[in-house]
C-alpha positions in Angstrom: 21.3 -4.7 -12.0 21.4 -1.8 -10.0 20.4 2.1 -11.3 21.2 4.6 -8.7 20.1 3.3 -5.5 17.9 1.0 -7.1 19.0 -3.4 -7.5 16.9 -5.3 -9.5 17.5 -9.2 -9.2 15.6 -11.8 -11.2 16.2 -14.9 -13.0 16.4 -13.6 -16.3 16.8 -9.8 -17.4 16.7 -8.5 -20.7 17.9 -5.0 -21.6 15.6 -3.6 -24.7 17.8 -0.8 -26.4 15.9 0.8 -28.7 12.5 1.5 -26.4 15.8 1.7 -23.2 13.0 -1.0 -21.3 14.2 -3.6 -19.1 12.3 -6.8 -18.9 12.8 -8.8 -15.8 11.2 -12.3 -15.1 11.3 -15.4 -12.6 12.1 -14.4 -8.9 11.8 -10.9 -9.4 12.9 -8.8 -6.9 13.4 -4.6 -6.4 14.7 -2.9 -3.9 13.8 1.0 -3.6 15.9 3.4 -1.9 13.1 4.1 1.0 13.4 0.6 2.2 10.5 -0.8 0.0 10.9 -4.3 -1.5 9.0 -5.3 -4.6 8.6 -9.0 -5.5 7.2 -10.0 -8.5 6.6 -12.5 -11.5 6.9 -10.0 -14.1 8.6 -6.4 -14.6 8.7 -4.6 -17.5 10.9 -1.1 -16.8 12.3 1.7 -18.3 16.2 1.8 -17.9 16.1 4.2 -15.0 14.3 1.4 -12.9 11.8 3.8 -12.2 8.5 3.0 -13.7 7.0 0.3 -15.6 4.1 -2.3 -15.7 4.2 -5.4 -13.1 2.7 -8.7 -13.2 2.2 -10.7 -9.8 3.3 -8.0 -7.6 3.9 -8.0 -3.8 5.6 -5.1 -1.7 6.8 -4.9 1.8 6.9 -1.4 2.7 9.6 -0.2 5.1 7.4 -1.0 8.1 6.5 -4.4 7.4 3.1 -3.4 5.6 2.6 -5.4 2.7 1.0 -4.8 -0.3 -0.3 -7.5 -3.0 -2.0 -7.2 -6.5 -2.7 -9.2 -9.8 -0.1 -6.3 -11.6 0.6 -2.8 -11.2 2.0 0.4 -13.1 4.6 2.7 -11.5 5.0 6.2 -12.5 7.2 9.0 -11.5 9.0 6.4 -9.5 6.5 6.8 -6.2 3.3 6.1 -7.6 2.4 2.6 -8.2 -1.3 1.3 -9.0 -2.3 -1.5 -8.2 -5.2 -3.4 -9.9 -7.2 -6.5 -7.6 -5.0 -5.6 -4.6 -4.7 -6.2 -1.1 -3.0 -4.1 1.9 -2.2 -5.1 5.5 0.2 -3.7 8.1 -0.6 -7.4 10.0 2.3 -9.4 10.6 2.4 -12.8 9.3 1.7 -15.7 11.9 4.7 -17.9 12.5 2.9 -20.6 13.0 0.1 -20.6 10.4 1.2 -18.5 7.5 -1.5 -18.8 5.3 -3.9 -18.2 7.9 -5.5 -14.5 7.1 -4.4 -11.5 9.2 -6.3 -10.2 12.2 -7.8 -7.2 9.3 -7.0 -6.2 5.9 -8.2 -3.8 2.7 -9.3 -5.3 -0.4 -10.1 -3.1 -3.3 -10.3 -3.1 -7.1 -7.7 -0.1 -7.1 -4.7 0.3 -4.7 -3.1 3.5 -5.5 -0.1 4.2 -3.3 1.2 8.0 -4.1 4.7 7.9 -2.0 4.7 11.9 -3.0 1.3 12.4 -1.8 2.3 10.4 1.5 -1.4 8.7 1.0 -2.8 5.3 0.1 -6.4 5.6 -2.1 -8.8 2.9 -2.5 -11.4 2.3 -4.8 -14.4 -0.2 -4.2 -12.7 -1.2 -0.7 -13.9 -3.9 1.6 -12.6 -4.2 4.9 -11.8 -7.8 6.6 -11.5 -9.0 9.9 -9.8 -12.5 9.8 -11.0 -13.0 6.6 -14.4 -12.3 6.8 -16.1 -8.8 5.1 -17.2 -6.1 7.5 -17.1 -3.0 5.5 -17.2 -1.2 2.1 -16.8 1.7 0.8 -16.7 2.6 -2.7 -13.8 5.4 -1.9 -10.8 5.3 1.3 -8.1 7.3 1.7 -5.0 7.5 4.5 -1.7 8.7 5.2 0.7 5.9 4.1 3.3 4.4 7.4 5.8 7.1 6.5 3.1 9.6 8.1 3.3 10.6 12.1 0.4 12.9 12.1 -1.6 14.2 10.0 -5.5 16.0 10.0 -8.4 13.8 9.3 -11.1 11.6 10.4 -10.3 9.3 13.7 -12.4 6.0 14.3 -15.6 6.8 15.0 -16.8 5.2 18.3 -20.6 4.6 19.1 -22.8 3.8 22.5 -25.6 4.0 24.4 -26.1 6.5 27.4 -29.0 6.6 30.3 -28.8 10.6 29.1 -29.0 10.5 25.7 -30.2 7.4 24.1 -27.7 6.1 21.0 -24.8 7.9 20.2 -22.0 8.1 17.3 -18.7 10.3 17.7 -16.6 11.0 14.9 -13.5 13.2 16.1 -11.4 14.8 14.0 -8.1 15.3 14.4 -6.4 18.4 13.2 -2.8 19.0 13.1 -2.5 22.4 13.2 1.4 22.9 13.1 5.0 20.9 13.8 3.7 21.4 17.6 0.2 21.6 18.3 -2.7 19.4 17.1 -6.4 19.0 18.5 -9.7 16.9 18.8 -12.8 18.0 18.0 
């Protein structure tokens, strides 16, 4: 079925007319006029293809990050929520492809607001190869459609024959279309 730029593909559809829903179920798959690709076991959507609830979700974004989450509701058409999810802009490894990637951010809430340009987390935990390095109960950053944009860069930490320990944590700001600095 496609709705303005949007194809939905799936097993079986079923077109609701009085609530104007579409159900979709069995090798669900939707492709969004950015590039994003949404795979998923379940979709329930309203007739413009725009929002809905969505069970067994996984999205590859334009860039190759992925998303993945027990279900998820859309709104407005670029803000999905996603409930027990997962995010990653690792690539698969050929050769072992259920082997975790190099890192990755688990969290109890994804929120992805495409309008925004930002991802949100809620009750995060970062992993490295699988294994928990980091929480936090709140995250936010730009989403891959992003080039630049004014924030917090990774802090960086030491020891000096000067000063003892140290921690930096630069900031960038982008102060216009052509000039940015580090403080």
């Amino acid at each position: 079925i496609s709705q303005g730029e949007r194809v939905l593909f799936a097993d079986t559809v079923n077109y609701h007319q009085r609530t104007n829903t579409v159900s979709a179920s069995g090798n669900v798959v939707l492709m969004e006029p950015t590039g994003d690709t949404m795979f998923a076991d379940y979709m329930e959507l309203t007739n413009d293809l725009r929002d809905g609830v969505i069970k067994g979700i996984r999205i590859l974004l334009a860039d190759d990050s992925k998303f993945a989450a027990v279900s998820a509701r859309r709104r407005n058409g670029d803000r999905t929520s996603l409930t027990q999810a997962v995010y990653s802009p690792c690539k698969i490894c050929e050769e072992n492809p259920d082997s975790n990637p190099l890192w990755r951010i688990k969290a109890s809430r994804i929120v992805h607001d495409q309008s925004a340009r930002e991802i949100r987390y809620k009750n995060a935990t970062l992993e490295m190869f699988g294994i928990p390095v980091a929480y936090t109960p709140y995250f936010v950053h730009p989403d891959p459609t992003v080039d630049r944009k004014s924030g917090f860069l990774t802090p960086s930490f030491g020891t000096s024959g000067n000063t003892g320990a140290f921690l930096q944590t630069p900031y960038y700001w982008a102060i216009d279309e052509s000039q940015d600095a580090t403080l």
